[in-house]
N, C-alpha and C positions, 0 to 999 in steps of 0.2 A: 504493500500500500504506500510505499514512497512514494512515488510518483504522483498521488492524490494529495499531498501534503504542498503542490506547488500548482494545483492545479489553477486555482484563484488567481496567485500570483501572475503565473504566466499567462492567463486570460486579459490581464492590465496591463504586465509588462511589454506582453507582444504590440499595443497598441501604443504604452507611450514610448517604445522604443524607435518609433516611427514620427515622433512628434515633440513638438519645444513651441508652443503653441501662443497665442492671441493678443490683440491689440488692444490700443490702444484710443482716448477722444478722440474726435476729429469734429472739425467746423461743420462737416455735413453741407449739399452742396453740389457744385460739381468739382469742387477743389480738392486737388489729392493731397490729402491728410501727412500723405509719405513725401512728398516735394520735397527735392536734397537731400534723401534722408539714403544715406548705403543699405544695401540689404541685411546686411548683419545687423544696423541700429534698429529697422524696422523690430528684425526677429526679437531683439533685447528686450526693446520696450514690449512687443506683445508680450510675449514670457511674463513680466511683469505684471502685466496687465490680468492675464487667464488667471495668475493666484489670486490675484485681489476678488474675480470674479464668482469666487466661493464654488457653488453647485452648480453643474451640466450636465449634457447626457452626452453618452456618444456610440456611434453604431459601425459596424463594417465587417470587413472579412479579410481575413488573415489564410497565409500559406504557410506550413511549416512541415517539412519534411513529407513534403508530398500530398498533403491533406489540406485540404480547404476547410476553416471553421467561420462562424457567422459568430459575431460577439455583438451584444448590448449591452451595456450600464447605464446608471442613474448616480452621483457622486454625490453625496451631501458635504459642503465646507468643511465639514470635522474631517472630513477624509475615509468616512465610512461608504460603501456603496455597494448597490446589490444589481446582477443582471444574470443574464445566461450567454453559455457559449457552448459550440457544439456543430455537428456535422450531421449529413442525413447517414455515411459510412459509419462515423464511430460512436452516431448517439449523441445529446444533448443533454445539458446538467444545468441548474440552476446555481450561483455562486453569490456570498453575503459576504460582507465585511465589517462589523459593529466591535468597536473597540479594539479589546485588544485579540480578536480571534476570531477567525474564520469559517465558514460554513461551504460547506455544497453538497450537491442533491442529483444526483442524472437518473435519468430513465435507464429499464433494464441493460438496452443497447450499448448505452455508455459505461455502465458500470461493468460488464462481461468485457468491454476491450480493455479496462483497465486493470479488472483484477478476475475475472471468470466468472462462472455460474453462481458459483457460493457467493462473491463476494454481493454478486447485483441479487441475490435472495436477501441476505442478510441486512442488505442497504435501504430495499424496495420502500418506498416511500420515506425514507428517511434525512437527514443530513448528518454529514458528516464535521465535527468539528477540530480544529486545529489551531495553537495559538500562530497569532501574527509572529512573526520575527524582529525578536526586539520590542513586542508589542508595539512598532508601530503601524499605521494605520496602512493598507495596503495601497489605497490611493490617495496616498497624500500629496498636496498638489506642490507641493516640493520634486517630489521624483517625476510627478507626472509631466508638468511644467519646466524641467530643468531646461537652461537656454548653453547648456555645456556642449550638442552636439550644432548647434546652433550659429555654421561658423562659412566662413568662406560663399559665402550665398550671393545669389544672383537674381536681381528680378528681371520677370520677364513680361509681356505683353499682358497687360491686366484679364478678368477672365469673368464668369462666372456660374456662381455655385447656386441652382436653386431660386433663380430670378436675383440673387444678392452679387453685384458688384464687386470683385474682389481682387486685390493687389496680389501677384503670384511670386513667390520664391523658389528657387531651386538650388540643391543642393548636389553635386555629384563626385561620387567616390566611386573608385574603380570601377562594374560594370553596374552601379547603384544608383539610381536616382530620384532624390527625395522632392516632391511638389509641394508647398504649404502654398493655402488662399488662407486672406485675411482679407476679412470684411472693411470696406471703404468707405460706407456708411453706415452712422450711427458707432456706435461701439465697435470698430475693427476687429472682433473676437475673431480670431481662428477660425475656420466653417470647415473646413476639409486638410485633409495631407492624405496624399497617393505616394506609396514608394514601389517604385520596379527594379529588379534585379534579384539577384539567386538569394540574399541574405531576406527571404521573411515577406516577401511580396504582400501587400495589402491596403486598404483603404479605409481611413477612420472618417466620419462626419461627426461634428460637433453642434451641440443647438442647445435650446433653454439656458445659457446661461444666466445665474443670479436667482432661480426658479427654486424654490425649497423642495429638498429631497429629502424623505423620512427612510429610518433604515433602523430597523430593528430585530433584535436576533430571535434565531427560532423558539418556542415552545421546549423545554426542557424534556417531552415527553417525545419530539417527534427527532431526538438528535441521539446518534449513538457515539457510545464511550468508546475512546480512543482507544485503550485498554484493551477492552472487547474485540474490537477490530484487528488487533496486533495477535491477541491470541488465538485469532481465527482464519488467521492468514498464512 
């Protein structure tokens, strides 16, 4: 059951490993907000910007080692957040994040590819829980937000995401390359990043943010003991 102990994680990580996200005021307009501004100050201040911006949601789909999954979250400010992530191959799980430990839940499908028949018996409507690492929050908008890969960028021909108006960046490393849009009106928040190339290929979307997201942990009665699980594995 190691494997299940990251599972959370990596359902976040794969998404902000692809992203250093959101903007910044702007006059609103048809004046671009980013006027003189390099692409890297762009990305800086977004970055800044998305943590002040507390809760969003975000959707997309991610490639890792051959398998397409479909990810959703909901992020409350605290850095708690709950979604699901999941394939029609290897099954679908529900994932939570409330303080300091984690949960998830997948259907039969999911549970058998990660640990067999017994374990998706033993699981069957259940979550599983796990403490965070370090107890801190899985999607804290510190790591999710980090503007560290956020470097060397280039804007290109403005674009848009969704009827919304958006300043583009790019980013490219060996056969890799990262897109960020940021919104040009209103609040510049982040809307989208596409990354192509062999390292993780995927597409995140961004929206509601500032929107209150509740996140609360399972039922005591409907979570099984870590314990349990390790002796039965």
């Amino acid at each position: 059951m190691a494997a299940n102990r990251k599972l959370l994680a990596v359902a976040v990580t794969c998404a902000a490993a692809i992203i250093g996200v959101t903007g910044c005021s702007s006059d609103g307009g048809d004046k671009d907000p980013f006027d003189g501004m390099s692409a890297d100050k762009i990305a800086e201040k977004a970055s800044k910007a998305s943590k002040d911006a507390g809760s969003y949601r975000m959707k997309g789909q991610m490639k890792q080692s051959g398998q397409v999954s479909d990810i959703e979250f909901a992020v409350a400010e605290s850095g708690d957040c709950k979604g699901t992530m999941g394939s029609a191959e290897k099954g679908k799980a529900e994932f939570l994040s409330a303080g300091e430990f984690s949960y998830s839940k997948g259907d039969d499908k999911f549970w058998e590819a990660t640990g067999g028949g017994a374990t998706a018996e033993l699981l069957k409507g259940r979550w599983v829980k796990q403490p965070n690492k370090g107890g801190k929050a899985v999607c804290n908008p510190d790591d999710m937000f980090s503007n560290k890969n956020l470097k060397k960028l280039k804007r290109e021909d403005d674009a848009e995401v969704g009827g919304a108006k958006a300043a583009v960046l790019t980013r490219k490393k060996g056969d890799e390359t990262t897109t960020f849009y940021v919104a040009l009106e209103g609040k510049p928040y982040f809307l989208k990043v596409v990354n192509k190339g062999s390292d993780g290929p995927g597409t995140v979307t961004f929206s509601d943010y500032g929107k209150s997201v509740e996140v609360k942990a399972p039922p005591a009665s409907e979570v099984v003991d870590p314990k349990k699980l390790a002796a039965g594995s």
